[in-house]
KEVEX-65355 format. One record per residue: residue number from 1; x, y, z of N, C-alpha, C, O in turn. Coordinates in Angstrom, 1 decimal. Atoms other than C-alpha are relative to their C-alpha. Layout:
// KEVEX-65355
<rec resi="NUM" n_xx="X" n_yy="Y" n_zz="Z" ca_xx="X" ca_yy="Y" ca_zz="Z" c_xx="X" c_yy="Y" c_zz="Z" o_xx="X" o_yy="Y" o_zz="Z"/>
...
This chain:
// KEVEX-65355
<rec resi="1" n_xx="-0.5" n_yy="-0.1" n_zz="1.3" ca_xx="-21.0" ca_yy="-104.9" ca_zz="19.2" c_xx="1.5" c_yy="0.3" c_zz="0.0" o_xx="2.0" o_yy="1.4" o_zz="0.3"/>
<rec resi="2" n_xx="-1.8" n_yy="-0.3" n_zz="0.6" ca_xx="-17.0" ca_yy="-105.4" ca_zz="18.4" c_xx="-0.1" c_yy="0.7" c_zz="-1.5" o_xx="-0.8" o_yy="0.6" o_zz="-2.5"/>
<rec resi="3" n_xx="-0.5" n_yy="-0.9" n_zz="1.4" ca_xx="-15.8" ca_yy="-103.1" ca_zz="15.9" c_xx="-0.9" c_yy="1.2" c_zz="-0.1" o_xx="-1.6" o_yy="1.7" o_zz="0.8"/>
<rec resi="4" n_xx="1.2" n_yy="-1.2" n_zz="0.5" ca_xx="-17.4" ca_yy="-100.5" ca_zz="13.6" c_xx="-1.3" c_yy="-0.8" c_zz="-0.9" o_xx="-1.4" o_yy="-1.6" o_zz="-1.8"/>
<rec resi="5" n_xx="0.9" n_yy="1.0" n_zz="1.0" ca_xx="-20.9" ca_yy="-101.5" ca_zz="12.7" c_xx="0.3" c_yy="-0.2" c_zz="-1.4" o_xx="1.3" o_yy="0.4" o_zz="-1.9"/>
<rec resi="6" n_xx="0.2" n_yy="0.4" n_zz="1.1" ca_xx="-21.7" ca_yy="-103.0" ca_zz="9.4" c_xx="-1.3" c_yy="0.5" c_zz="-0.9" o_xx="-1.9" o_yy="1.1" o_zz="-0.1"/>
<rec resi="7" n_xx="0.8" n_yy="0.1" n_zz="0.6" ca_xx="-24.4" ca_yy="-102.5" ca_zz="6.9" c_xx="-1.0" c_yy="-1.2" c_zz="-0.4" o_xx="-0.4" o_yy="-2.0" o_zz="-1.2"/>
<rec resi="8" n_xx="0.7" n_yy="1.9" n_zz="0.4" ca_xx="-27.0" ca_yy="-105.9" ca_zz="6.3" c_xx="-0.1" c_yy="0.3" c_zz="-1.0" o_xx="0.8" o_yy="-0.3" o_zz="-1.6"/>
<rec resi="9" n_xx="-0.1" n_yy="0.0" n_zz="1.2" ca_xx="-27.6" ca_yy="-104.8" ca_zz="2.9" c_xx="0.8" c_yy="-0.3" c_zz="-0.7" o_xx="0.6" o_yy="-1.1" o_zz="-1.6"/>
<rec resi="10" n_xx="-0.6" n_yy="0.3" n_zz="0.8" ca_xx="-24.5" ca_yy="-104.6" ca_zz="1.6" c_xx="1.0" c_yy="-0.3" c_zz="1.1" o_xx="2.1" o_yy="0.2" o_zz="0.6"/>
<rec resi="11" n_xx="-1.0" n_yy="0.3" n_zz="-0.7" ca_xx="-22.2" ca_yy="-105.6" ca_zz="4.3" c_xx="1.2" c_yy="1.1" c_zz="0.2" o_xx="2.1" o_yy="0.7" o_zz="0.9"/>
<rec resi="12" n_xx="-1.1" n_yy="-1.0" n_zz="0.0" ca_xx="-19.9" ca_yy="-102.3" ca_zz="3.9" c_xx="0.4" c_yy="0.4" c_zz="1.7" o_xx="-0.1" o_yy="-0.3" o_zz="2.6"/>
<rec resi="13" n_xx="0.0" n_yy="-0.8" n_zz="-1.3" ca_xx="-18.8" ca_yy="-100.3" ca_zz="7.2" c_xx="-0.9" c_yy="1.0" c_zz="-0.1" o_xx="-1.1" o_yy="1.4" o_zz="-1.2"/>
<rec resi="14" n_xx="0.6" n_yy="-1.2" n_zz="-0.3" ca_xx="-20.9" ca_yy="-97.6" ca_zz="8.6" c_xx="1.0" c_yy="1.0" c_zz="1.3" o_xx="1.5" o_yy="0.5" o_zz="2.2"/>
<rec resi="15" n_xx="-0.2" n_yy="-0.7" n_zz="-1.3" ca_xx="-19.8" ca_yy="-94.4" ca_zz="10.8" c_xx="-1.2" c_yy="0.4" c_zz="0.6" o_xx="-2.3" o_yy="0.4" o_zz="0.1"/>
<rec resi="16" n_xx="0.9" n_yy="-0.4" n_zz="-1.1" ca_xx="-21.5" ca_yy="-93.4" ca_zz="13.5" c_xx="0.7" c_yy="1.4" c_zz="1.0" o_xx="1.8" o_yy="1.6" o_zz="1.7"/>
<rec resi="17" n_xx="-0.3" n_yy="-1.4" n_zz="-0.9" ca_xx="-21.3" ca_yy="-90.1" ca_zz="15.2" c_xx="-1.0" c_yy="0.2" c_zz="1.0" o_xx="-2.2" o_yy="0.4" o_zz="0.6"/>
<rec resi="18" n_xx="0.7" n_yy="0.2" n_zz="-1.1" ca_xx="-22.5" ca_yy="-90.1" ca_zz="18.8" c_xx="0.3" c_yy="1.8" c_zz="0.8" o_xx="1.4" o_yy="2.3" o_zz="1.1"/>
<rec resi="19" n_xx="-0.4" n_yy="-1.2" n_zz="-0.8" ca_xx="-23.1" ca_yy="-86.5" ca_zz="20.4" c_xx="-1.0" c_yy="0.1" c_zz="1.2" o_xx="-2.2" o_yy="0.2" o_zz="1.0"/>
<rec resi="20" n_xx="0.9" n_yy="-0.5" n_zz="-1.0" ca_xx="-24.1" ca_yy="-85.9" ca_zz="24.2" c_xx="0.4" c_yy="0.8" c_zz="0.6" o_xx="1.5" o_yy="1.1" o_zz="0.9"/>
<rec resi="21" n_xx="-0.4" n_yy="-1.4" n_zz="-0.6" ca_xx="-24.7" ca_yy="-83.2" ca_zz="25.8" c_xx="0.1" c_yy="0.0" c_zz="1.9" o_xx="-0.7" o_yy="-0.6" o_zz="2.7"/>
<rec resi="22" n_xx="-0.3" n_yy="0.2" n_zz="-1.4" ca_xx="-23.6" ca_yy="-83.0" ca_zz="29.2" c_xx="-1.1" c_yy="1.0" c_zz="0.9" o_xx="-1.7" o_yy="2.0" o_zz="0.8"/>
<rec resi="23" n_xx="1.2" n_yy="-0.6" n_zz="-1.1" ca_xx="-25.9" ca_yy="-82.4" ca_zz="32.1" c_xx="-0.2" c_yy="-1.0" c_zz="1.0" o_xx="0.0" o_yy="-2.2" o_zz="0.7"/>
<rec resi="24" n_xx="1.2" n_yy="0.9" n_zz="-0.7" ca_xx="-27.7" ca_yy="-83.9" ca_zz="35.0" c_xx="-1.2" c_yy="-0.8" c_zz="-0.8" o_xx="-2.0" o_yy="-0.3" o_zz="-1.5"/>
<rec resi="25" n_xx="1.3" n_yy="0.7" n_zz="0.6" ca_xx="-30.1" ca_yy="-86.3" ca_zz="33.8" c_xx="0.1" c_yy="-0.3" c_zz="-1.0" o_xx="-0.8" o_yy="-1.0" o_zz="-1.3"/>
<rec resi="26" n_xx="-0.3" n_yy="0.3" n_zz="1.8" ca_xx="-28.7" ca_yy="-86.6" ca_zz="29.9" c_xx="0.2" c_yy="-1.3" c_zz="0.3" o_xx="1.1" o_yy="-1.8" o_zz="1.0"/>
<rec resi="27" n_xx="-0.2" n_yy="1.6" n_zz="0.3" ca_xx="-29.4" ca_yy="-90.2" ca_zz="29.3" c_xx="-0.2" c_yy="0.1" c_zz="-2.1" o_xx="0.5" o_yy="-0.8" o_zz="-2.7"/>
<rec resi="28" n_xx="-0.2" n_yy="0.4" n_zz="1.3" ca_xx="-30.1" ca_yy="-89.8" ca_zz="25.3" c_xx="1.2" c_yy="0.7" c_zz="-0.6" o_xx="1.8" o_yy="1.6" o_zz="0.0"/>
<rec resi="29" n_xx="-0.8" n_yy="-0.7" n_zz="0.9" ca_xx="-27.7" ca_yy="-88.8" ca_zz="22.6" c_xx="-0.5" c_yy="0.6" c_zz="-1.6" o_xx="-1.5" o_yy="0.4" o_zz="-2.2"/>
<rec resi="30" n_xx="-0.2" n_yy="-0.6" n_zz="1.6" ca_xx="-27.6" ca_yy="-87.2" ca_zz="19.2" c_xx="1.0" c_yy="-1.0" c_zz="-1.0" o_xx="2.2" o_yy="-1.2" o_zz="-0.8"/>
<rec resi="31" n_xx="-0.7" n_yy="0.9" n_zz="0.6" ca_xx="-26.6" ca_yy="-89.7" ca_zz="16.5" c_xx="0.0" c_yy="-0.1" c_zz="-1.7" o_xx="-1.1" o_yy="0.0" o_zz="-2.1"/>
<rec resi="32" n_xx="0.4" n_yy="0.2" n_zz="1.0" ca_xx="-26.1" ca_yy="-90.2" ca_zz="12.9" c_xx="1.3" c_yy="-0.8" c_zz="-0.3" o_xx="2.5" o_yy="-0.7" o_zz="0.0"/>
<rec resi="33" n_xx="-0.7" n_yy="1.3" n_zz="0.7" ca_xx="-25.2" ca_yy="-93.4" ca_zz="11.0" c_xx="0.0" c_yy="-0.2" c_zz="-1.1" o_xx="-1.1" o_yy="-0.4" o_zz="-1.5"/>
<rec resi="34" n_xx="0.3" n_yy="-0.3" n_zz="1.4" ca_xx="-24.4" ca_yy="-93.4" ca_zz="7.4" c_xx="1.1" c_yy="-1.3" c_zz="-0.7" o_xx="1.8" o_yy="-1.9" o_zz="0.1"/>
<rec resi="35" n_xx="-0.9" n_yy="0.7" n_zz="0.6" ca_xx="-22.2" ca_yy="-95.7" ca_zz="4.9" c_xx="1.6" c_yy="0.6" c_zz="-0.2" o_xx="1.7" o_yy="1.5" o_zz="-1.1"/>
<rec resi="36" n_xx="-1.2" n_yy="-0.7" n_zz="-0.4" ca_xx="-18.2" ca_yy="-94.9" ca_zz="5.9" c_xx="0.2" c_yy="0.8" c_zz="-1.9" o_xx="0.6" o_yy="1.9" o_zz="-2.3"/>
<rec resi="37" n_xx="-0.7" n_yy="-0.3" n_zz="2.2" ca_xx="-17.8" ca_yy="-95.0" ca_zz="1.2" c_xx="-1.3" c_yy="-0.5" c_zz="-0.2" o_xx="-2.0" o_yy="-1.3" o_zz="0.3"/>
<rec resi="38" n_xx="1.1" n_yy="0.5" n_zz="0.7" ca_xx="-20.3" ca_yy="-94.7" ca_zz="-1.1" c_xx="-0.1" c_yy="-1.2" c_zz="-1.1" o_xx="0.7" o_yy="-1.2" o_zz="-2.1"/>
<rec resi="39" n_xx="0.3" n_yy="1.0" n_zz="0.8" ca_xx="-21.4" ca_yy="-97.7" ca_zz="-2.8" c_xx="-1.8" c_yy="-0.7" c_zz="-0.2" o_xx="-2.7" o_yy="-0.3" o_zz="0.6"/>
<rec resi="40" n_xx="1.4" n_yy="-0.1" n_zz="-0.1" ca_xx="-25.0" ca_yy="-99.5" ca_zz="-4.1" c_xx="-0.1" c_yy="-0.9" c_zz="1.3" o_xx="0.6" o_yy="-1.9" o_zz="1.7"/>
<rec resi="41" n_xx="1.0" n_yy="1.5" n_zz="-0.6" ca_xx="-27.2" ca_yy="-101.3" ca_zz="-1.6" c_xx="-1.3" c_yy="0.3" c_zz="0.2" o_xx="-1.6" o_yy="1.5" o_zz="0.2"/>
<rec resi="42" n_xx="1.2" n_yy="0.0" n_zz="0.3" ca_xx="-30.4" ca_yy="-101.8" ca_zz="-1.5" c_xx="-0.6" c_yy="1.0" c_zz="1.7" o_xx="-1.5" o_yy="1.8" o_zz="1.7"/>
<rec resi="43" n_xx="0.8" n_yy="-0.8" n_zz="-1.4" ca_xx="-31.1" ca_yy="-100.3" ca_zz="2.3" c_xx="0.5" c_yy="1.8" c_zz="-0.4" o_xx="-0.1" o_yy="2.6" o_zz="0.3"/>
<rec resi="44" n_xx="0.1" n_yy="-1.3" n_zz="-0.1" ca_xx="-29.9" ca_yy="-96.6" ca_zz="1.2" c_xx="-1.1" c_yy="1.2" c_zz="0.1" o_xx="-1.0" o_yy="2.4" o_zz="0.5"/>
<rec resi="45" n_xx="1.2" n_yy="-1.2" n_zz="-0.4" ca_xx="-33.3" ca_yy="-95.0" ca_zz="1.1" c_xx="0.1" c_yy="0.0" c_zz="1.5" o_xx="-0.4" o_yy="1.0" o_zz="1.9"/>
<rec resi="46" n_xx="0.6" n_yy="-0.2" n_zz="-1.3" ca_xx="-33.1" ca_yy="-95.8" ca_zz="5.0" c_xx="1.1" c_yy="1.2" c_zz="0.8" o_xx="1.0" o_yy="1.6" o_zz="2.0"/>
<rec resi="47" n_xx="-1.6" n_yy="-0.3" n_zz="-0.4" ca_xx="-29.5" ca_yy="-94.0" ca_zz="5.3" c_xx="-0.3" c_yy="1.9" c_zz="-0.2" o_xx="-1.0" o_yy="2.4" o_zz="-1.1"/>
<rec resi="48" n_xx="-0.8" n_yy="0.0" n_zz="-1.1" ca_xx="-28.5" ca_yy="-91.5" ca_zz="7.0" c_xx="-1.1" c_yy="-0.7" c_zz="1.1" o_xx="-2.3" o_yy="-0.9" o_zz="0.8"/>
<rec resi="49" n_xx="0.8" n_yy="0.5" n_zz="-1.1" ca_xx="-29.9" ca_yy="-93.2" ca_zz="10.5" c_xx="0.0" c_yy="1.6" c_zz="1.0" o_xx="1.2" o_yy="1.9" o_zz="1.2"/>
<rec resi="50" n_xx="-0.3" n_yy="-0.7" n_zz="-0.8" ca_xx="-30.3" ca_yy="-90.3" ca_zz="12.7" c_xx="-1.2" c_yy="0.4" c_zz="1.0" o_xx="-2.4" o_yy="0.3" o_zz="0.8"/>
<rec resi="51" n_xx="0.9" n_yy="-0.5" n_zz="-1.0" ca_xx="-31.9" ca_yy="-89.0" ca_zz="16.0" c_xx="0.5" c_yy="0.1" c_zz="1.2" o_xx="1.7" o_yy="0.2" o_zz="1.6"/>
<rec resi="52" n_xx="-0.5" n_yy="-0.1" n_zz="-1.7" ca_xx="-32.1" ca_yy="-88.9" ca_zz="19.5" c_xx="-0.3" c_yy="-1.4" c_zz="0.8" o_xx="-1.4" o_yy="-1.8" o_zz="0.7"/>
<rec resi="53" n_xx="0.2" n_yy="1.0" n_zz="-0.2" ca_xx="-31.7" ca_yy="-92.0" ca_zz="21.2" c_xx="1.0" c_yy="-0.5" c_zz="1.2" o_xx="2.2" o_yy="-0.4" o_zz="0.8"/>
<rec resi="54" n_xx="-1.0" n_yy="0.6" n_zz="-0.8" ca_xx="-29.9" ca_yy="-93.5" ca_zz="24.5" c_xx="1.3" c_yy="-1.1" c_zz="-1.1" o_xx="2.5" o_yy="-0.8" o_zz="-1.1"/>
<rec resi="55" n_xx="-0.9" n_yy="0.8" n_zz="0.4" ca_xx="-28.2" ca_yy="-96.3" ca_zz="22.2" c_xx="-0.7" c_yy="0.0" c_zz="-1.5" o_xx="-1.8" o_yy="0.3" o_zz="-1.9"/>
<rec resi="56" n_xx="0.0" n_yy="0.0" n_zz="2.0" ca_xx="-27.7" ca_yy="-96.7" ca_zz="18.2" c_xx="-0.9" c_yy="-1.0" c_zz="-0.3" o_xx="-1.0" o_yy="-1.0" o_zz="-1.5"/>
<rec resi="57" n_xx="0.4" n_yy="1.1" n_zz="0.3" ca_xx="-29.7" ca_yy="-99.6" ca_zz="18.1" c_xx="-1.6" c_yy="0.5" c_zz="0.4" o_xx="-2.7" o_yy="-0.1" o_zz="0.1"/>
<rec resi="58" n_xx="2.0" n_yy="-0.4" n_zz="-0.3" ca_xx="-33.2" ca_yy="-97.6" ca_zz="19.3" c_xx="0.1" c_yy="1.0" c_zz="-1.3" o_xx="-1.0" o_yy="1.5" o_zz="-1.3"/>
<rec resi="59" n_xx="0.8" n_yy="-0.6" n_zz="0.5" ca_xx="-33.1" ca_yy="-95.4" ca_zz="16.3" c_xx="-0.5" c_yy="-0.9" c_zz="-1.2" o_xx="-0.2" o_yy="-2.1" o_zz="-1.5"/>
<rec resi="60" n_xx="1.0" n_yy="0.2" n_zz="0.9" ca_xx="-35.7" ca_yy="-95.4" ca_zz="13.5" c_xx="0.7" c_yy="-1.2" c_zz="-1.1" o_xx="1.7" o_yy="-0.8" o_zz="-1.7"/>
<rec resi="61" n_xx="-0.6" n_yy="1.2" n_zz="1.2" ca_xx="-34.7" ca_yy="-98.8" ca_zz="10.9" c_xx="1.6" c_yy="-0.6" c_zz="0.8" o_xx="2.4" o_yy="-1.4" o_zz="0.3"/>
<rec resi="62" n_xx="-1.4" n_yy="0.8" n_zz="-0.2" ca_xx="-31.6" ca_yy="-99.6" ca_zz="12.9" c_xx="-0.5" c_yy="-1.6" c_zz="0.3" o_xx="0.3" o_yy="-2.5" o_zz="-0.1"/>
<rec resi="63" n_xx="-0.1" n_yy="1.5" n_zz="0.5" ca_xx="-32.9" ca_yy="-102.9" ca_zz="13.1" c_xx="-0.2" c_yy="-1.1" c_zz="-1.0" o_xx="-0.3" o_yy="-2.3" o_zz="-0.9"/>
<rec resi="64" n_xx="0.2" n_yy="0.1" n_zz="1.4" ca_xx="-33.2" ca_yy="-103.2" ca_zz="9.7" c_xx="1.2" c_yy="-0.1" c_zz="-0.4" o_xx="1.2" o_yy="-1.1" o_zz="-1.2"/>
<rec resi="65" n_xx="-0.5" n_yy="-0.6" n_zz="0.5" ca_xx="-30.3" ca_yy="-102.0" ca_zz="8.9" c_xx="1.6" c_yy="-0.2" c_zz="0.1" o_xx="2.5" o_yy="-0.1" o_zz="-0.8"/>
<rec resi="66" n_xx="-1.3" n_yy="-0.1" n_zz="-0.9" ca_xx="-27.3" ca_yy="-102.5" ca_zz="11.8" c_xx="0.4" c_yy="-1.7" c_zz="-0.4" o_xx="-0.7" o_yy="-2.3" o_zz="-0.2"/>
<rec resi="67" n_xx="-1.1" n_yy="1.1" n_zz="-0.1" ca_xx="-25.1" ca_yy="-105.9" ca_zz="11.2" c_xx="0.5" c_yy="-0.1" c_zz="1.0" o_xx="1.3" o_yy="0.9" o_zz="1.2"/>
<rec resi="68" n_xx="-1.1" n_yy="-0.3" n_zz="-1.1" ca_xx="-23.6" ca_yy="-106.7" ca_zz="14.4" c_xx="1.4" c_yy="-1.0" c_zz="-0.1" o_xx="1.3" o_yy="-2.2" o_zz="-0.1"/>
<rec resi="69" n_xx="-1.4" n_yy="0.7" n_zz="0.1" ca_xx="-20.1" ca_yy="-107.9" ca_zz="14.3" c_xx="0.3" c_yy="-0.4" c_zz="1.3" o_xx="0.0" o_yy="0.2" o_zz="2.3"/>
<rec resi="70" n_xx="-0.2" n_yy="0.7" n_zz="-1.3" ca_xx="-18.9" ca_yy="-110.2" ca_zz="16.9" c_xx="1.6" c_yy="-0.3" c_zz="0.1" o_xx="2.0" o_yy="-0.9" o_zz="1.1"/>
């Protein structure tokens, strides 16, 4: 993915905040994905995206949800 993801609902930007904790063996992270400004779209019940997850694309509705920019 180039850039900052997108939203498929409404095409806006999303942030994403990636937190890992350092260690031997830390392969997942701590993540939450939300709409950068608020505006309507229809996927907001799925918003914020958050969890624990090696990459943004394994949590819960991100494939619902993530637009990838190319």
């Amino acid at each position: 993915m180039n850039g900052p993801p997108a939203c498929q609902g409404c095409s806006h930007p999303l942030y994403t905040v990636c937190t890992r904790e350092s260690g031997e063996g830390t392969t997942a992270a701590q993540w939450e994905v939300d709409h950068a400004y608020p505006g309507r779209c229809t996927y907001t019940p799925m918003f914020p995206l958050t969890g624990s997850a090696t990459d943004v694309h394994e949590l819960p509705y991100a494939e619902h949800v993530l637009r990838h920019r190319d």
